[in-house]
BAMI-596311 format. One line per 4 residues: number of its first residue (from 0); their letters; for each residue z, y, x of C-alpha. Coordinates in steps of 0.25 Angstrom, whole numbers, always signed. Layout:
<nodes>
NUM = A = Z Y X | ... .
</nodes>
This chain:
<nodes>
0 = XXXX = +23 -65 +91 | +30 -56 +101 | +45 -58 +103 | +44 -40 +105 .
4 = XXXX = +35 -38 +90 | +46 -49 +84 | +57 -43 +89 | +51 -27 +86 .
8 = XXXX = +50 -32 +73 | +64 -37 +69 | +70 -23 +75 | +62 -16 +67 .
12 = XXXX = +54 -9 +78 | +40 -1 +74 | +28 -9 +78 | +13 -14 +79 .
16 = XXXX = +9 -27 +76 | -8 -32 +75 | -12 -43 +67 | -19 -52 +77 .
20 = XXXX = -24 -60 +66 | -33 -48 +62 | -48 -51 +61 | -46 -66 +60 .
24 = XXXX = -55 -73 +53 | -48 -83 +44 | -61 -90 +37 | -54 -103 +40 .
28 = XXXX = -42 -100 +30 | -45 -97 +16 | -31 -96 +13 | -31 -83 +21 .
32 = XXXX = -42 -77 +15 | -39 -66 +5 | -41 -69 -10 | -50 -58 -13 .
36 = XXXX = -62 -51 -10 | -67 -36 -7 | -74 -37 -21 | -60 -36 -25 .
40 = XXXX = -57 -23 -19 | -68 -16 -26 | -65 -23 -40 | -52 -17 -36 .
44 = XXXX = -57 -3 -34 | -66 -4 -46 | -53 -8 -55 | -48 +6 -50 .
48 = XXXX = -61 +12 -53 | -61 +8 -67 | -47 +11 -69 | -48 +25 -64 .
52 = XXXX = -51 +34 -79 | -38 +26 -84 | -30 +30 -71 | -34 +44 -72 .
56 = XXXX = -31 +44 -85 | -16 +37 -85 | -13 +46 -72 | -16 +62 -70 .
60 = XXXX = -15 +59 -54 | -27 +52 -55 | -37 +60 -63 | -40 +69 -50 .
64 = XXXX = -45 +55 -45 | -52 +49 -59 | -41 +39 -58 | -44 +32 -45 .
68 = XXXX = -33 +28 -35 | -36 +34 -22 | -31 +43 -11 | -36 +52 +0 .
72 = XXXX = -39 +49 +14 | -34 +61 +23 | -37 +63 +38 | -24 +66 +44 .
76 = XXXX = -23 +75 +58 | -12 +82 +56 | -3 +68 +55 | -12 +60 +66 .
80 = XXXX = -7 +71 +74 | +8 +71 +71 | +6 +54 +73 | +0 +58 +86 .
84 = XXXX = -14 +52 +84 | -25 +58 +95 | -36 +59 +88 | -43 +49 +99 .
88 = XXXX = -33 +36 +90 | -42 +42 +78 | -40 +48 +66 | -28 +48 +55 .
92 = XXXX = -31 +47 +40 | -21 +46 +28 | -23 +36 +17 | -17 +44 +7 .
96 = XXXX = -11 +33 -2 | +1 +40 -4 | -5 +51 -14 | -11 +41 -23 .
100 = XXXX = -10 +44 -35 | +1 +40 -48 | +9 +28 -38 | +9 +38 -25 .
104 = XXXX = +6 +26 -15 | -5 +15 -10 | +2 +5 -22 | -7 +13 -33 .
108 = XXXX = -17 +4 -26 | -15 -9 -28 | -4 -7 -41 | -13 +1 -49 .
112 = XXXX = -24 -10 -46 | -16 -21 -51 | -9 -13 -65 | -25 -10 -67 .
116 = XXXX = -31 -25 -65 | -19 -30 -74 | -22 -21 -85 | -37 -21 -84 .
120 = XXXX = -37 -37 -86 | -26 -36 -96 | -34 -25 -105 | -47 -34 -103 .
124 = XXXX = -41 -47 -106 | -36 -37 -120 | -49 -32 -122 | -44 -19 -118 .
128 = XXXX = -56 -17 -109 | -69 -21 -109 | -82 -18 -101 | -83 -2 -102 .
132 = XXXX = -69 +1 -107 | -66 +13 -103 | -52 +9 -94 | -46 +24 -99 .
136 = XXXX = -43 +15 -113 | -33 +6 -106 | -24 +19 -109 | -26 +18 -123 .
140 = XXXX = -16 +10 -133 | -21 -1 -135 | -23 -8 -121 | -7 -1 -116 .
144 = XXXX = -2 -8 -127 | -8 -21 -121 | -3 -14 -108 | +10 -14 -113 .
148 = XXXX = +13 -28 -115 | +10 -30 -101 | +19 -28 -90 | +14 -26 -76 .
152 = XXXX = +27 -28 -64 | +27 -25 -49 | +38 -27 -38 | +37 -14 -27 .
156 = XXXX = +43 -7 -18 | +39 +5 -28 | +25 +10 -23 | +17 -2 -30 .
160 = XXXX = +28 -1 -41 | +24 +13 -45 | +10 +11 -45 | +10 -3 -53 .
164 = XXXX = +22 +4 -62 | +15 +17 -65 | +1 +12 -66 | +6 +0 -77 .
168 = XXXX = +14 +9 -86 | +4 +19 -86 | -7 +8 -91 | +6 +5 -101 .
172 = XXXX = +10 -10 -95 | +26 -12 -93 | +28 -7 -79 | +38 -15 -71 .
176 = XXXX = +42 -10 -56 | +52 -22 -49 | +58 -14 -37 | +69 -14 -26 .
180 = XXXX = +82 -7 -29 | +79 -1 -15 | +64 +3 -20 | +63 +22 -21 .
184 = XXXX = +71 +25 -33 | +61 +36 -36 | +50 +27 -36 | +57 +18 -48 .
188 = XXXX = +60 +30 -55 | +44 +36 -53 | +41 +22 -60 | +52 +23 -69 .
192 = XXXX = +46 +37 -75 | +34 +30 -77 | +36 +19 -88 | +40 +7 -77 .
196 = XXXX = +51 -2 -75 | +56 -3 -62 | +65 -17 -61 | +75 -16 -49 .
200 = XXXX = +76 -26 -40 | +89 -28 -29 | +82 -31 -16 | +69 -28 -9 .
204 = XXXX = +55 -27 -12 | +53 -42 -13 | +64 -44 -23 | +60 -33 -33 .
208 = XXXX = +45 -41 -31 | +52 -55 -32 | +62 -49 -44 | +49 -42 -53 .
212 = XXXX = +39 -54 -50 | +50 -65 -57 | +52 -55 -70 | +37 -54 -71 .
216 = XXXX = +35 -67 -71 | +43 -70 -84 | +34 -59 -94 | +21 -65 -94 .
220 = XXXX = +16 -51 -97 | +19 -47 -85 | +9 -42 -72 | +18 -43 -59 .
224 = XXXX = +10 -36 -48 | +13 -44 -36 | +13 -34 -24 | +14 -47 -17 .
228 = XXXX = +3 -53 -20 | -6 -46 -29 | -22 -47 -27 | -23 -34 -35 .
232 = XXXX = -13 -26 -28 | -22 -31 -15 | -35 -27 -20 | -30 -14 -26 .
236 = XXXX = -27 -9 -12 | -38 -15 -4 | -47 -4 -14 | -41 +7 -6 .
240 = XXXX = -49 +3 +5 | -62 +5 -2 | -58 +21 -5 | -54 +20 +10 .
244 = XXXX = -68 +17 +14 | -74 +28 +6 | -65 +38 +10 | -67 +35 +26 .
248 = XXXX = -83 +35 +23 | -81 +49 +16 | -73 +55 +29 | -84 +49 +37 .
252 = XXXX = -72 +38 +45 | -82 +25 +51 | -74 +14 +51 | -79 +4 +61 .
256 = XXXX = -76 -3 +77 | -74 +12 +83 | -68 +20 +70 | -58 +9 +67 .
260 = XXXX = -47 +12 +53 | -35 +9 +54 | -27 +10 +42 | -12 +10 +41 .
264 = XXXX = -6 +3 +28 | +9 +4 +27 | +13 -11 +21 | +23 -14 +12 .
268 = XXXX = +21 -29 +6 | +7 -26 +9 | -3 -28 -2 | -6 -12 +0 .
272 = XXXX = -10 -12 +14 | -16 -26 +13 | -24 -25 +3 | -30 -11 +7 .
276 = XXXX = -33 -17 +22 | -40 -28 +17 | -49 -19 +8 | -51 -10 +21 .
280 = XXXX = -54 -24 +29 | -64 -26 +20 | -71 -13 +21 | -68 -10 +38 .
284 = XXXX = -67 -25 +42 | -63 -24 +55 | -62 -11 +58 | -50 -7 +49 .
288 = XXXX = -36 -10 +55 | -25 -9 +44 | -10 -8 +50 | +1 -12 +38 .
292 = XXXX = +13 -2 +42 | +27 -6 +39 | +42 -2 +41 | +50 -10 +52 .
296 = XXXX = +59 -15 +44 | +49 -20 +34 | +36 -25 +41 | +35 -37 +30 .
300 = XXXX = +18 -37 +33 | +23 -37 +49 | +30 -50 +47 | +20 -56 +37 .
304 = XXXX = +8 -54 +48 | +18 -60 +59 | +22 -73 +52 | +14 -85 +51 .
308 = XXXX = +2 -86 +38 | +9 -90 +27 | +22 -85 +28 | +28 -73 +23 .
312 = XXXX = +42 -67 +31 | +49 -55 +25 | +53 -45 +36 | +69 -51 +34 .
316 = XXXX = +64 -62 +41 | +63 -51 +53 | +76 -47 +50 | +72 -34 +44 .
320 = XXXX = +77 -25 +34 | +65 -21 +25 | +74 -8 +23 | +62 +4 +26 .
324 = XXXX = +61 +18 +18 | +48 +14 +16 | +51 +7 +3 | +38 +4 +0 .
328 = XXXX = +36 -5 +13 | +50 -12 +11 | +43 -25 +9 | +51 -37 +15 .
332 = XXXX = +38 -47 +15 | +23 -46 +14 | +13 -49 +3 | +8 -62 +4 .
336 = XXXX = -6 -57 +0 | -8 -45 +8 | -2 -53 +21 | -14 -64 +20 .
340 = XXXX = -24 -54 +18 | -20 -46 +30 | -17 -57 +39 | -31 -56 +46 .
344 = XXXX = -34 -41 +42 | -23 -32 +45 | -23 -23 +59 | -8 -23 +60 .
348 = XXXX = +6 -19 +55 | +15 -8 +61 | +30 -7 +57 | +36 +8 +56 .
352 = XXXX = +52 +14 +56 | +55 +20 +44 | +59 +35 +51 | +43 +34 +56 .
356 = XXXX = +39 +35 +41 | +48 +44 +39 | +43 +53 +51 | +28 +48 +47 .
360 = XXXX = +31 +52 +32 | +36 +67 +36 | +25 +67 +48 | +15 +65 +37 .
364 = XXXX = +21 +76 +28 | +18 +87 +40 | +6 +81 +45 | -1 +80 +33 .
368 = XXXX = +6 +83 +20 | +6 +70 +14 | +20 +64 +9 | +21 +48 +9 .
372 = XXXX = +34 +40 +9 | +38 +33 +20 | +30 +19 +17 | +19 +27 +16 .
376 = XXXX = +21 +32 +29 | +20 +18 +37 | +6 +21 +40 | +7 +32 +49 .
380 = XXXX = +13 +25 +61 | +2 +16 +61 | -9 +25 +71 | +3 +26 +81 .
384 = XXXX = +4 +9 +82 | -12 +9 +85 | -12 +20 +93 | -14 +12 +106 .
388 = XXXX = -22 +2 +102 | -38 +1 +101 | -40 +7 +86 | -33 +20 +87 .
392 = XXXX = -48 +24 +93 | -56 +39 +91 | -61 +32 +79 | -52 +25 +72 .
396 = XXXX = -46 +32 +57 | -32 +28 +56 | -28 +28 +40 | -14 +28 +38 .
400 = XXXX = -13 +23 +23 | +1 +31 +16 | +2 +22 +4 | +14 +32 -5 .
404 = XXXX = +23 +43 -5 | +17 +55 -16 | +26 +51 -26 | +37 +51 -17 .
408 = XXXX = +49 +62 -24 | +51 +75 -15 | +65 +71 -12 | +61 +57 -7 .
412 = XXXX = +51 +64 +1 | +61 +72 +7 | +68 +61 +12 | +59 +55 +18 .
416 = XXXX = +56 +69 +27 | +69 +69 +29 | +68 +58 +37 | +58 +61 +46 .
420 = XXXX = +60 +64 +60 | +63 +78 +63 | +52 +81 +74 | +39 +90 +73 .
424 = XXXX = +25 +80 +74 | +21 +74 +87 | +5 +78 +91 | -4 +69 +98 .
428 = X = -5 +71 +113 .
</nodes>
């Protein structure tokens, strides 16, 4: 490894890296083979699908969308001129994550997966469904009382906390939410107003994991989704990219050797990212390219993919702060699971100052009229880091993936414009 990336790294300093492991066969190892198939993504995706008459029903956001979780995929000019992308590097799409629906962010994916697996095998193992139940009568008495005995916990920065919090009290499970002291104030209180606990934790995001994973284990009754760890989380994500298929088929995008995609995936501990790249990789093989984005000071899937297989450093170990407004990608150290899978698949991972969200977030706002919060904004540096290099071609689609931000309060917003750059878009030469 380069004494310069090393050394860029430790001060903090925006940069590229490329997995040179990427495309490696690795056969030979069955230890680094992912345990799951692509049969899963779709058993996944049909979960969703069976769920959906119960979604809409618990949730008036979704009955415009029959209770399915999904967002748009928007063509943006307007902001690929402001970024300063000709249109010969391609063109720029949104994946809009950050309007989905009842959690505001990409978490809606992979929490509302796992609360909805828990409480279909619960109510099976009950004898609350059968073969052709209707899923609509899970919201009936008789199976939230079975509900209610059940408690279904989570350690988050606050994104995946919303959705697992909103989504289990709404079904009637106890709804706990373990969270930093540092985690958005108006994030806790959103959950608050919805029926969940939300249990304080001095210290960062790894503490507030390690603090609810220790309480969970002494009530047997007790679901702890491990963010960590969690298959279902994974696979929950990874069905996004079947929607994403469908969608570049229905604007006419090809994907293949000389209209590459390159998806941009912000990454905190990175089951998110990860598990929608693998599902991609499945679909696009080798002509997808997914870049994780992360803040300087908390780059934890950077340092994961730097360090030999079968470690796991925290980003302290690079002397770095894991201090970043962008609370939602203040992770000290990577998920185990999502590191493994992504050691042969993922393109690369490019770090971003916290001022560039901010610039990005207002740019964004102007450009095209979409509010996201600063994590969700990670994504948009990405086209600039492939600019130069071979991909960035006349046919390649960019997706840059902003994963929350709706639900943000006005006020909070506010701030967040405040502290943009005062200066009027660049235009491409």
């Amino acid at each position: 490894m380069a004494l310069e990336f090393l050394n860029k790294l430790r001060s903090a300093t925006p940069q590229l890296w490329v997995n040179p492991q990427r495309g490696l066969l690795l056969e030979d190892n069955p230890a680094d083979q992912p345990p799951f198939l692509r049969t899963e993504m779709q058993a996944a995706r049909d979960r969703f699908n069976r769920f959906a008459p119960l979604l809409a029903q618990l949730f008036p956001e979704l009955a415009a969308s029959e209770g399915r979780i999904e967002s748009d995929l928007l063509p943006a000019p307007a902001m690929q001129r402001a970024l300063c992308i000709p249109a010969h590097h391609g063109r720029l799409w949104i994946k809009a994550d950050h309007s989905l629906p009842v959690a505001g962010s990409i978490k809606a994916r992979g929490g509302f997966h796992e609360v909805l697996e828990v409480a279909e095998r619960l109510a099976i193992v009950t004898g609350q469904l059968h073969p052709g139940t209707d899923y609509r009568s899970l919201a009936l008495p008789p199976a939230r009382a079975v509900f209610a005995r059940h408690q279904i916990a989570v350690g988050s920065t606050g994104n995946l906390g919303m959705a697992i919090g909103v989504l289990a009290a709404a079904l009637g499970f106890r709804a706990v939410v373990h969270m930093s002291t540092e985690a958005k104030e108006w994030k806790k209180q959103r959950l608050r107003q919805r029926g969940v606990e939300v249990v304080e934790h001095t210290g960062d995001y790894e503490q507030a994991v390690a603090g609810g994973r220790t309480l969970a284990l002494a009530d047997p009754l007790c679901h702890f989704v491990d963010d960590e760890r969690s298959l279902s989380l994974f696979m929950g994500y990874s069905a996004a990219a079947l929607h994403l298929h469908e969608q570049l088929q229905a604007q006419g995008v090809a994907v293949d050797a000389t209209h590459p995609l390159i998806v941009y995936l912000p990454c905190g501990v990175g089951g998110a990212p990860a598990g929608i790249a693998w599902g991609l990789h499945q679909l696009f093989g080798a002509h997808v390219h997914c870049f994780f984005a992360e803040p300087v000071q908390s780059p934890c899937f950077l340092v994961n993919m730097l360090a030999p297989d079968g470690t796991s450093p925290s980003v302290y170990d690079f002397g770095l702060t894991n201090q970043t407004e962008a609370d939602g990608l203040a992770v000290p150290r990577a998920s185990p699971l999502a590191a493994s899978v992504m050691r042969t698949v993922l393109a690369g991972v490019f770090t971003v100052e916290d001022q560039t969200l901010f610039d990005h977030l207002a740019l964004l706002l102007a450009a095209e009229g979409l509010r996201v919060e600063p994590s969700a904004a990670a994504g948009l540096s990405g086209p600039g880091h492939v600019r130069d290099r071979a991909l960035s071609c006349p046919g390649a689609n960019h997706v840059v993936w902003t994963t929350g931000g709706s639900l943000v309060p006005h006020a909070q917003y506010q701030m967040y414009l405040d502290r943009a750059a005062k200066r009027p878009p660049s235009t491409p030469q």
